[in-house]
C-alpha positions in Angstrom: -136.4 10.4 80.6 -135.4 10.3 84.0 -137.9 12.8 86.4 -136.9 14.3 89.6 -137.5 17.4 91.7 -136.3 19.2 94.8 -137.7 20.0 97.8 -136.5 23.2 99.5 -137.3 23.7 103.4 -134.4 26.0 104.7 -136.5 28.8 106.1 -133.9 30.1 108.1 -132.4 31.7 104.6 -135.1 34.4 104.1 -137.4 32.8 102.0 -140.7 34.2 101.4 -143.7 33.5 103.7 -144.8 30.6 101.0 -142.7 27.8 100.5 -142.9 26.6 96.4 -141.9 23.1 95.7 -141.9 22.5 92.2 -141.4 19.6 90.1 -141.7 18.4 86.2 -145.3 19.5 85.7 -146.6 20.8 89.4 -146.1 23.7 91.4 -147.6 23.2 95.3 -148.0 26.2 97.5 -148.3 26.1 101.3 -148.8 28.6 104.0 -146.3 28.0 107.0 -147.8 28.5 110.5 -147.8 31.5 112.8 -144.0 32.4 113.5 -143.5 31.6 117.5 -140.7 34.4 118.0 -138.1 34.0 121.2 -137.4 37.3 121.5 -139.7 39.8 122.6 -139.2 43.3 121.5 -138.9 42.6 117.8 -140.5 43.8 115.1 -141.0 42.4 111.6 -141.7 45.3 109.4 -142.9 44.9 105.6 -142.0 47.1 102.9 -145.7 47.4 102.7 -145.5 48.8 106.1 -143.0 51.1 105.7 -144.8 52.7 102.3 -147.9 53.3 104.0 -146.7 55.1 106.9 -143.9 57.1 105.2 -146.5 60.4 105.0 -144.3 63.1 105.1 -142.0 65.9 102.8 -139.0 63.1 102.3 -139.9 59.3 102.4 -137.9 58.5 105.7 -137.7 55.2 107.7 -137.5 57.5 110.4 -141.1 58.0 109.9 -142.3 54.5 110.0 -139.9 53.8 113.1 -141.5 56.6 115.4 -145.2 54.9 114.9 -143.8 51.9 117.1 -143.6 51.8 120.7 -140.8 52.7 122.3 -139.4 54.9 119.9 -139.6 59.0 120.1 -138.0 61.5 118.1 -137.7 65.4 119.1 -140.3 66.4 116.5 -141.3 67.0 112.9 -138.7 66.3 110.0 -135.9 64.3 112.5 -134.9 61.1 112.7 -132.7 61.1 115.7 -133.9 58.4 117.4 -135.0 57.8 121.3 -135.5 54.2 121.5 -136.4 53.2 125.5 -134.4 56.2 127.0 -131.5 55.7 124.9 -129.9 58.4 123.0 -129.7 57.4 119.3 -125.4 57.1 119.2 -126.9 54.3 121.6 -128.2 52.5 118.9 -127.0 50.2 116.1 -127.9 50.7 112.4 -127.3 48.0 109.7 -127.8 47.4 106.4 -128.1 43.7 104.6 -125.5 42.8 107.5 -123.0 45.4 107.0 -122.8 47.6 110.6 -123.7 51.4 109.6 -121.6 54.1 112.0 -123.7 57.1 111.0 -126.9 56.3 109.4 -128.3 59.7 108.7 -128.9 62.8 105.9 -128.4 66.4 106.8 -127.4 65.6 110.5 -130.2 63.3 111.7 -133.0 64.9 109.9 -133.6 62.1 107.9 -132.1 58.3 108.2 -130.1 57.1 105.1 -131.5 54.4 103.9 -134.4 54.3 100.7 -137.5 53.4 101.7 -138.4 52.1 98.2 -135.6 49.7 98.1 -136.5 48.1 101.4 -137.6 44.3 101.6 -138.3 44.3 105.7 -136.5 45.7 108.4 -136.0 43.5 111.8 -136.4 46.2 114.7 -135.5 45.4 118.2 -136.7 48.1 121.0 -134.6 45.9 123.4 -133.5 42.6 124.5 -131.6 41.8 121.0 -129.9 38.6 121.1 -126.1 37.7 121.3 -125.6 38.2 117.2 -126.5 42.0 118.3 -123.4 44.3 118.9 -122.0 47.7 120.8 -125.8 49.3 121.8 -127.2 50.1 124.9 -130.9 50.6 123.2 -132.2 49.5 119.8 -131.2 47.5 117.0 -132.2 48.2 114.0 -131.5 46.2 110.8 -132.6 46.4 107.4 -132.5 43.9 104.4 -132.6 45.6 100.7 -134.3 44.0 97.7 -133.1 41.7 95.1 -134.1 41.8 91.7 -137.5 40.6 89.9 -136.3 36.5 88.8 -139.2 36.4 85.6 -139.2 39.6 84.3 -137.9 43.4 84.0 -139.4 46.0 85.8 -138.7 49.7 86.0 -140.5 52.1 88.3 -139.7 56.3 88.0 -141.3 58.4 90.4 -141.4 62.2 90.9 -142.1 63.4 94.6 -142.4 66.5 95.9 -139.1 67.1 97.2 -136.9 64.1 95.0 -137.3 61.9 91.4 -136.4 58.6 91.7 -135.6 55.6 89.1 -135.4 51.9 89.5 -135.1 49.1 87.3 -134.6 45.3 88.4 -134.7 42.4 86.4 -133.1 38.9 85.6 -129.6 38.7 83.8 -129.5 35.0 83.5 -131.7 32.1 84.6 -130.6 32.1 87.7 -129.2 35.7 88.3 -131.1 38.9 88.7 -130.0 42.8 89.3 -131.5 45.6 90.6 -130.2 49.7 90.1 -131.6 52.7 91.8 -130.3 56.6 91.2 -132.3 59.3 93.4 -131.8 62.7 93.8 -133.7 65.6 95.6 -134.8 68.3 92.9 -136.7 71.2 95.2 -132.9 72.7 95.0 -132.6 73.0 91.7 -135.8 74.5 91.3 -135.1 76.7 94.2 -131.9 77.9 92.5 -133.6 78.6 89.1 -136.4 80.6 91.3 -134.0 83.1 92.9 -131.2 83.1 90.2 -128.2 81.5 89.0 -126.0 84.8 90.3 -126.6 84.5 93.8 -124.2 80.8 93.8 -126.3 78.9 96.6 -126.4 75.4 96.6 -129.4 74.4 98.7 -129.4 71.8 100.6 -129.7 67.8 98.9 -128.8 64.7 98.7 -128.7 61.6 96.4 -128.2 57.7 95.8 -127.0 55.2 93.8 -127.6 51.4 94.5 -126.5 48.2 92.5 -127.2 44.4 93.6 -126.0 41.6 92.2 -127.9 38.6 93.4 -127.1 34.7 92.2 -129.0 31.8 93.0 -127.0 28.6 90.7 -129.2 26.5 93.3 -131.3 26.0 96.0 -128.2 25.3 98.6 -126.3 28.8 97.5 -127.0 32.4 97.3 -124.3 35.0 96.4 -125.1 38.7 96.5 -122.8 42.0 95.7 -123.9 45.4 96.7 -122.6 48.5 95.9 -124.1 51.9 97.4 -123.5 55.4 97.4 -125.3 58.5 99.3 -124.4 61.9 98.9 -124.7 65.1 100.2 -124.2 68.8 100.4 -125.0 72.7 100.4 -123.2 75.9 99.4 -125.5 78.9 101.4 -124.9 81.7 103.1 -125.6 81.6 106.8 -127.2 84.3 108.7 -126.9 85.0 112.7 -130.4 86.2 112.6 -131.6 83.1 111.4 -130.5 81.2 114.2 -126.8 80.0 113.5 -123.9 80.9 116.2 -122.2 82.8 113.7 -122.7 84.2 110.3 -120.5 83.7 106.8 -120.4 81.4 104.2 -120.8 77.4 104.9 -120.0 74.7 102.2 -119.8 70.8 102.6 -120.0 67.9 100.7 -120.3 64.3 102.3 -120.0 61.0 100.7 -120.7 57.1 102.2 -119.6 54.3 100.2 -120.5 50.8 100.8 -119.8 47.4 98.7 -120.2 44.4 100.4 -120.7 40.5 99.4 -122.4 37.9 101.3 -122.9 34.4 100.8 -125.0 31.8 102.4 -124.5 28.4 101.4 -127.1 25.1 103.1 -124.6 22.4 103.2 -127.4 20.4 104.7 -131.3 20.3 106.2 -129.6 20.7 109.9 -126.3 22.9 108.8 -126.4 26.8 107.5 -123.8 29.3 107.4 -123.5 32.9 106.4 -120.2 35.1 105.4 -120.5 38.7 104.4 -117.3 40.9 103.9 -117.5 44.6 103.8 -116.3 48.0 102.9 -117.5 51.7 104.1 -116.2 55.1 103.9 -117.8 58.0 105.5 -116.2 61.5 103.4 -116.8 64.8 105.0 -115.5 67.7 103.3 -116.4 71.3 104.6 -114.9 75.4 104.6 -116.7 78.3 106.5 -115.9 81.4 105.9 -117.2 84.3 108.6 -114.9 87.1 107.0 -112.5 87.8 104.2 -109.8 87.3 107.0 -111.1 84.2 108.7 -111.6 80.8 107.0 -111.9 77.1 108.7 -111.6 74.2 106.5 -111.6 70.9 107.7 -111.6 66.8 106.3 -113.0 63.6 107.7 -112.8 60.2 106.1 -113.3 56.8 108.1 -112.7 53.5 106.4 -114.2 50.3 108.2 -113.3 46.9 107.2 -116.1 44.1 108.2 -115.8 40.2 108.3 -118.9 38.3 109.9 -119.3 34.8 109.9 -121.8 32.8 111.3 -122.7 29.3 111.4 -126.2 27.2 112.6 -126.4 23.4 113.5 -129.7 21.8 114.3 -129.5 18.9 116.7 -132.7 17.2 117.6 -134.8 20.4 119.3 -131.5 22.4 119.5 -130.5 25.6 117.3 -126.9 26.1 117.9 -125.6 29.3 116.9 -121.8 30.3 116.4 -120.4 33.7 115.0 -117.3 36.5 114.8 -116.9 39.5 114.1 -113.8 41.1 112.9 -114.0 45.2 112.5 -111.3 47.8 111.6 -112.0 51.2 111.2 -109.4 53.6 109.7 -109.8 57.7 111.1 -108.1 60.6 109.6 -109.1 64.1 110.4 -107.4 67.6 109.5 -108.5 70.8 110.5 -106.7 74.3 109.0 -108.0 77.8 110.6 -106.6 80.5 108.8 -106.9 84.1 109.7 -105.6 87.1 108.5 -103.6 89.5 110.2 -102.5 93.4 110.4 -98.8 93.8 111.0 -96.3 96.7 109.8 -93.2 95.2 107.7 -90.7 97.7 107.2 -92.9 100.5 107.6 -95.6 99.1 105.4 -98.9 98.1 106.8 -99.9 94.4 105.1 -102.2 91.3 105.9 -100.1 88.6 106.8 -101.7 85.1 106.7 -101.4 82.2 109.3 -102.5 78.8 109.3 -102.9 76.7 112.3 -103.3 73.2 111.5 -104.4 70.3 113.7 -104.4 66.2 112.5 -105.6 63.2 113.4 -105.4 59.8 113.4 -106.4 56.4 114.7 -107.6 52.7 113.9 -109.3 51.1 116.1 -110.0 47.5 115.8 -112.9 45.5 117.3 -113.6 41.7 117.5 -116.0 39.2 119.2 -117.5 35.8 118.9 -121.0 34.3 120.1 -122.2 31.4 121.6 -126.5 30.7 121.7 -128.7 27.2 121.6 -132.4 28.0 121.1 -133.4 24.7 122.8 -137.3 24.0 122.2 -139.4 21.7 124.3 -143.2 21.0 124.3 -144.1 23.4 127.2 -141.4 26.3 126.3 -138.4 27.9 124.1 -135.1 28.9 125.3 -132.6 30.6 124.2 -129.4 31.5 126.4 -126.7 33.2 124.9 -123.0 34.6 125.5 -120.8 37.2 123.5 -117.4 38.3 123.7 -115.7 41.2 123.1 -112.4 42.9 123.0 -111.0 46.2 121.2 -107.4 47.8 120.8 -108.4 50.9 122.2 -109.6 50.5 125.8 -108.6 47.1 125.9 -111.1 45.6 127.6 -112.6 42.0 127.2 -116.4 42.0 127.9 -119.2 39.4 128.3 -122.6 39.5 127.8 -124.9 36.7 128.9 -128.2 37.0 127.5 -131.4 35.0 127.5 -134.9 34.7 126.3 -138.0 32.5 127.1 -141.4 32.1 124.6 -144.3 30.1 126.4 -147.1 29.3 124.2 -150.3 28.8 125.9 -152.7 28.0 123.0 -153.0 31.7 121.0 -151.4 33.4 123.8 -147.0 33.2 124.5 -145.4 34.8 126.9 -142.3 36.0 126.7 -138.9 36.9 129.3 -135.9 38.5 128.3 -132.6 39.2 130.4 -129.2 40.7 128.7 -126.3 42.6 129.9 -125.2 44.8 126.7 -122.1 47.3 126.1 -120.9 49.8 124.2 -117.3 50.7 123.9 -116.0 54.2 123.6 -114.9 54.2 120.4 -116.2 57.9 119.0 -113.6 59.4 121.5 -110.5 60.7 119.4 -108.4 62.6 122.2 -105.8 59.8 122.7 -105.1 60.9 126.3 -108.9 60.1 127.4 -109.9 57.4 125.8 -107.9 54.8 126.8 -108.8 55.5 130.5 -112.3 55.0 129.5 -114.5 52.1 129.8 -117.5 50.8 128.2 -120.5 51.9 129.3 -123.4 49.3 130.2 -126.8 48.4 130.3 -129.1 45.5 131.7 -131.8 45.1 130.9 -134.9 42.9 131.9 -138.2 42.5 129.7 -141.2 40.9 130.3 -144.5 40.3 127.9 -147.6 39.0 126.4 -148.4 37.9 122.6 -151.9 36.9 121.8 -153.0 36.2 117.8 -156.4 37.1 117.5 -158.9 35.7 114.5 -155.6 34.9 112.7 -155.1 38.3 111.3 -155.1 40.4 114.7 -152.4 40.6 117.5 -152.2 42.6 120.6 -149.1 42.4 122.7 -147.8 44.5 126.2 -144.5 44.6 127.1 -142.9 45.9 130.4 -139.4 47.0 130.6 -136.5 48.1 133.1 -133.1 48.7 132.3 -130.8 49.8 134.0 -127.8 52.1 133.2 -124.2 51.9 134.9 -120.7 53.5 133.9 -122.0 56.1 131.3 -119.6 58.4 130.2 -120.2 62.2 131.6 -118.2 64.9 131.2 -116.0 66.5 134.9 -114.6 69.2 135.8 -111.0 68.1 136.5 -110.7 65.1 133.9 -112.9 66.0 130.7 -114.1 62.5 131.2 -114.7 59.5 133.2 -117.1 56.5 133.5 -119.3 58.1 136.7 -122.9 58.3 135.7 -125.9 56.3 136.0 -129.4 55.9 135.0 -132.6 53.9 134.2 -135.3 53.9 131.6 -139.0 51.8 132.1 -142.0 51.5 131.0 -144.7 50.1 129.7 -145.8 49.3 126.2 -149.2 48.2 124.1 -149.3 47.7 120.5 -152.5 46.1 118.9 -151.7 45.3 115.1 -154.3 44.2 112.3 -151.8 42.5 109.8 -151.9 43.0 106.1 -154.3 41.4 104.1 -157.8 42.6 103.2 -159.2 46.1 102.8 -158.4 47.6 106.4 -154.5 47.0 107.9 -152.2 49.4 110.4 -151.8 49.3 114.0 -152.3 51.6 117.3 -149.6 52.0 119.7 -149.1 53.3 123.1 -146.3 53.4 125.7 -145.9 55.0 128.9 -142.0 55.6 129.8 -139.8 57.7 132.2 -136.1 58.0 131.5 -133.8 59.4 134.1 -130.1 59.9 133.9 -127.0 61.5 136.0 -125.7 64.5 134.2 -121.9 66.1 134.1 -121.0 69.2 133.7 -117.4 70.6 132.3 -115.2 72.9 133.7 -116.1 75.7 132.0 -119.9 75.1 133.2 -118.6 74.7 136.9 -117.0 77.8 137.1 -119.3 79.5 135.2 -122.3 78.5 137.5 -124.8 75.9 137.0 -128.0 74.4 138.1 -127.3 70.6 137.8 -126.6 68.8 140.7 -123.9 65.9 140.9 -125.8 62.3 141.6 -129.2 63.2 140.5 -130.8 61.4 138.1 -132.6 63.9 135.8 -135.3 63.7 133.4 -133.5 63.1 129.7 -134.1 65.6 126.8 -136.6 63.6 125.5 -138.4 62.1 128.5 -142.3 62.2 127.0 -144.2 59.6 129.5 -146.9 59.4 127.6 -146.4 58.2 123.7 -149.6 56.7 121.6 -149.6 56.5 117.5 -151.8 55.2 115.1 -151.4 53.8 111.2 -154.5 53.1 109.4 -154.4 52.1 105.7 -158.1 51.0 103.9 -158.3 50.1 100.4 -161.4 51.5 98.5 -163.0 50.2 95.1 -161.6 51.4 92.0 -158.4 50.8 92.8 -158.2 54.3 95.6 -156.4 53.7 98.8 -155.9 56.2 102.0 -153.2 56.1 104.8 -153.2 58.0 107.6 -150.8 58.3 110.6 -151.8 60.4 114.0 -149.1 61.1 116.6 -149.0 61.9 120.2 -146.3 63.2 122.4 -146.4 64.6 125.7 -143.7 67.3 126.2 -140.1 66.9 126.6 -138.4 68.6 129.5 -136.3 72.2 128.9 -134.3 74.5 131.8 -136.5 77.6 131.8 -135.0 81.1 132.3 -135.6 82.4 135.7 -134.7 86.3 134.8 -132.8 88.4 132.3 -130.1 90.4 133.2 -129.5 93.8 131.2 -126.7 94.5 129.9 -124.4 97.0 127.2 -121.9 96.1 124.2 -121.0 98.4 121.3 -123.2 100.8 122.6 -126.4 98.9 122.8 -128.3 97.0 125.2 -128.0 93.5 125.4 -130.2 91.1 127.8 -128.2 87.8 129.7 -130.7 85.2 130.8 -130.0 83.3 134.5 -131.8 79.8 133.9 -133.6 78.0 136.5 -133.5 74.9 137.6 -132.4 72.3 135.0 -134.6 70.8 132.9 -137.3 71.7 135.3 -140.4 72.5 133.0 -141.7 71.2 130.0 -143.0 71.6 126.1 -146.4 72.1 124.8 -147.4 68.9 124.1 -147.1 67.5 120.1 -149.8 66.1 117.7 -149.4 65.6 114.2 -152.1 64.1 111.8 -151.5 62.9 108.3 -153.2 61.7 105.3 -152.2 60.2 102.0 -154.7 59.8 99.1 -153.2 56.9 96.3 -154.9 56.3 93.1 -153.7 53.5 91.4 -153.9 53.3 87.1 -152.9 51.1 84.5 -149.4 53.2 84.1 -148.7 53.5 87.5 -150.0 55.5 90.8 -150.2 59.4 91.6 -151.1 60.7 94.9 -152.0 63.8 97.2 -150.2 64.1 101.1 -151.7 66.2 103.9 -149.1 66.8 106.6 -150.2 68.3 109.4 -153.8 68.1 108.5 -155.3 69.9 111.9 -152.4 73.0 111.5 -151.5 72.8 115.1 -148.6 74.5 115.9 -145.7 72.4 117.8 -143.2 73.6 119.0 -139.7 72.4 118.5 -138.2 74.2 121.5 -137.4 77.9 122.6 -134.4 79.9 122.4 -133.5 83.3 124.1 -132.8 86.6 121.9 -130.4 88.7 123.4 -131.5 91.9 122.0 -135.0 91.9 122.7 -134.4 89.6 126.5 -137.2 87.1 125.7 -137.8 83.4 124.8 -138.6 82.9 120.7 -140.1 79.3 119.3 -138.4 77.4 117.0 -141.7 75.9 115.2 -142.0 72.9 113.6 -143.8 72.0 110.2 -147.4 73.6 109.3 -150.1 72.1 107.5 -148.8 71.5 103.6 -150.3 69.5 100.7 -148.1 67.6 98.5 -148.3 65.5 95.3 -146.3 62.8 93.1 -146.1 60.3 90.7 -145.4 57.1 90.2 -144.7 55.3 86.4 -143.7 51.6 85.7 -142.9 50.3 82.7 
């Protein structure tokens, strides 16, 4: 009998950290050496990483992302993120390569994606390389798991706010599958508390996910994925409780995705990687603030995604080569019908009208990039070029970016440089945005990497980037490419890596943001306190930023995680005095604000802790959110009945529970 094996060293795939060779009889495992990473603001995070630092009342990549550097979000139970200054539209979400427009739940309280189904997520605060697209700030991409190749495994969990079941497993020798349904139940048990009669739908959400993954050998992987999240509410809105207006308030919104990827190793020095795509975002929604006034309105968007990419290794070159071909399909109608009191032939009657507006567009994107990582003994390059074009504002961009890693025995240092876009592509209004432009940002990045004991890293990055041709509303032409800005600061993140009884990291940045803002012609002639040219503090300008993740494994099989943040206070316009006033025969107070965005917040801490108990059928466990009770604040609105400023407050201190069964 003729013996044989294969050796498989393509690490550029995604294998694991340990390389398996296996033969007739032998299986040989080896370690690889510390990772030197080019780029300098990226981030490698486990699904280890993101389970331990997920402590709150819905399990939220949000919550895991906010404990790195760079990254701020307004408060308790949001996910919007502020990544280096940059508003979150500013940055770009993905999933297993497919480009995510709107990645959040309930309207940025929570991000979309299920923490449990995550296999890492490659975050980049900043200086992204040319494969990176259309964001001014962050990148953030995430890779979901494939099925279990030896055996089947099923996992359901009950949380406090949602029950979840997965099951993965292999179909064939070399194919495996993996299905997840979750859905949040607090709102059914809400509705049995307070009645079936009263007809409210509270607030939820669900998924569904499916992926086939094939693997007929070690030169070819083939994977389908199919995903669905959902959401909705029926409720009754009240002004009192803080809404504009008062009525009735359904929705219902639905995101598909199926996408297939393949990556094929045609040889030891050739790679390549082809995923095609299909999304649809669904919004449906009707408010009603009276029996004679009713708004109901439909959004669906339907993006088509082809990326190709290609890598050639020639002697200590990595060249690089990819496209991107994107078409995005947008139909919007809106009907406002109102009721009204006319006399027909001497008879008073309700006649009902119906205004309806439509919309339409497809806007098509494409670009190609060009990078060589070139490695010597003393340093690593990589410079890189992207193009870009779009039907809409018809511009052709491009972006010349490079990096530089110098390893100096356990130290590297690391220098970034990239001019990045983003084109105006959320604009509908036909009339403006083909006069608009991209908006830019360059940025420049500069830091220090030192492994420490093996299991240990510190690193401190400084960063400046600079903002040009922002898009800001005016007085005469709605819109136009006028403003400016810049964001710096500096970064420290000290990390002791998984592995042993005691793992998390400690994080602390200090940052200033500052931006030119516009005003509308409604705000112009109304009177405001902004100033035209000034570059103001952004919404969430916090300068000083620290976190910390701890996780320690006790005996017996406990474990503990805890998660401590710090923000200093975002900015707000304070009210300057209150002017009295009468309608229907009562008094009513009208506040005249001071100067814009002139004082700040209280500042916010939050301390968690998670308690897990692991047993032979699976895990429970007992969360402490807000452990210390302190009240933050989310920010302050003005009632005009009584004439003063309220708080909008964010979580209090709450102790939840869950399980966790495999079988």
């Amino acid at each position: 009998m003729k013996k044989f094996f294969f050796i498989s060293l393509f690490p550029i795939l995604g294998f694991p950290e340990t390389i398996t060779v296996t033969g007739e009889e032998v299986t040989i495992k080896e370690k690889r050496p510390i990772k030197e990473e080019v780029f300098p603001s990226k981030e490698e995070i486990s699904s280890s990483m993101v389970e331990s630092s997920c402590v709150s009342l819905f399990d939220d990549l949000g919550e895991t992302l906010k404990a790195l550097p760079g990254v701020i979000s307004p408060g308790d139970f949001c996910s919007a993120l502020y990544i280096r200054g940059c508003y979150p539209w500013e940055t770009i979400f993905m999933l297993d390569n497919v480009f995510i427009f709107w990645p959040y739940k309930w309207g940025g309280l929570l991000l979309f994606y299920n923490t449990d189904l995550i296999k890492r997520v490659d975050f980049y605060a900043g200086g992204y390389p040319v494969r990176g697209n259309q964001a001014l700030g962050g990148v953030i991409d995430v890779y979901y798991k494939e099925g279990n190749k030896k055996k089947k495994k099923g996992v359901l969990e009950i949380s406090p706010t949602t029950a979840q079941i997965m099951i993965d497993g292999p179909i064939k020798e070399n194919t495996t599958y993996y299905f997840s349904a979750n859905r949040t139940h607090y709102d059914l048990l809400a509705k049995w508390f307070i009645g079936e009669d009263k007809g409210y739908v509270f607030p939820y959400f669900d998924d569904f996910y499916f992926k086939l993954y094939n693997e007929p050998n070690y030169t070819d992987k083939v994977s389908l994925t199919a995903l669905r999240v959902s959401e909705g509410m029926d409720m009754e809105v009240k002004k009192e409780e803080g809404a504009p207006d008062e009525g009735h308030f359904w929705y219902k919104y639905t995101k598909d995705i199926l996408a297939v990827t393949q990556k094929q190793v045609f040889s030891p020095s050739l790679w390549h990687e082809l995923t095609l795509s299909y999304l649809k975002d669904n919004l449906d929604m009707k408010f009603t603030d009276s029996p004679d006034f009713e708004t109901k309105g439909r959004l669906k968007f339907e993006n088509y995604t082809l990326r190709d990419e290609w890598t050639k290794e020639i002697k200590n070159h990595r060249l690089g080569f990819g496209c991107m071909l994107w078409q995005s399909v947008g139909n919007e109608r809106w009907d406002y019908t109102w009721r009204q009191t006319e006399i027909i032939d001497g008879t008073v009657t309700k006649k009902k009208h119906t205004d309806t507006y439509t919309w339409e567009k497809t806007t098509k994107y494409w670009s190609f990039y060009l990078q060589d990582r070139i490695k010597t003994r003393f340093f690593s390059i990589e410079p890189g070029i992207r193009f870009e074009d779009n039907n809409i504002t018809k511009e052709e961009l491009i972006s010349p970016r490079l990096s530089v890693l110098i390893p100096i025995g356990n130290n590297q240092f690391k220098i970034a440089f990239g001019e990045y876009s983003q084109y105006p592509m959320y604009f509908g209004d036909e009339e403006i945005a083909p006069r608009l432009k991209a908006q830019h940002s360059t940025q420049h990045i500069i830091g220090w990497e030192k492994n420490i004991g093996g299991d240990k890293r510190i690193k401190v990055e400084g960063y400046y980037n600079r903002l040009s041709k922002l898009i800001l509303p005016d007085k005469e032409k709605e819109y136009l490419n006028k403003g400016r800005g810049r964001n710096s600061g500096i970064e420290v993140f000290l990390q002791k890596k998984e592995g042993g009884k005691l793992d998390g990291w400690l994080s602390y940045a200090y940052s200033r943001a500052r931006r030119e803002v516009g005003f509308s012609k409604y705000e112009y002639y109304a009177g405001t306190s902004k100033k035209e040219g000034v570059l103001y503090p952004t919404e969430q300008d916090r300068p000083h930023v620290a976190s910390l993740v701890l996780n320690y494994k006790f005996k017996k099989r406990w474990k503990a995680n805890i998660r401590a943040m710090y923000y200093s206070g975002n900015p707000y316009t304070p009210i300057a005095d209150v002017k009295k006033g009468t309608e229907n025969q009562g008094a009513i107070y009208h506040p005249i604000y001071g100067e814009y965005l002139s004082s700040r917040l209280p500042y916010y801490f939050k301390l968690d802790l998670a308690i897990v108990k692991k047993q032979k059928w699976g895990e429970w466990y007992v969360q402490f959110l807000n452990l210390t009770n302190r009240k933050n604040i989310y920010g302050y609105y003005f009632d005009d009945e009584t004439g003063k400023m309220e708080e909008f407050q964010m979580l209090p201190f709450m102790c939840l529970g869950g399980v966790k069964f495999i079988f």
